[in-house]
Phi, psi and omega in degrees: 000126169277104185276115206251186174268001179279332189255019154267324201272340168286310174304286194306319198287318198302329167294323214277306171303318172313294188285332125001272215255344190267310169304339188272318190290307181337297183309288197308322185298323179292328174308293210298314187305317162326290194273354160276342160267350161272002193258299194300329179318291178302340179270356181267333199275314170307278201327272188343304163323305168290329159357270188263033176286304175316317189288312160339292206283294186323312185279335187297287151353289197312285181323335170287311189301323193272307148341301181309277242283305196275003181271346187277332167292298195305349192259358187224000000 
């Protein structure tokens, strides 16, 4: 069997191409990862927010309702 120089420099480009492409998936999967926990940040950062937007809105209620109770004494 003859090994020529086209099918060494096709073997070399073809290792070559691999690792290529094996180094390229690597970098994007770590980029993706990077930006996707900083993404999961900013949504814990929301999530919270409404949190306590809610706990607001709640105690905003208690007050009305207890404002109401005392305009009602003083007017009735």
């Amino acid at each position: 069997m003859i090994v020529t120089e086209a099918i060494i420099v096709a073997l070399i480009s073809f290792i070559g191409t691999g690792i290529g492409s094996f180094g390229g998936v690597l970098s994007t999967q770590k980029i993706v990862k990077y930006r996707l926990s900083k993404l999961e940040e900013k949504v814990d950062k929301h999530n919270h927010v409404i949190e306590r937007v809610s706990s607001i809105e709640l105690l905003n209620k208690m007050f009305e309702k207890r404002i109401e109770k005392l305009e009602n004494k003083v007017n009735g």
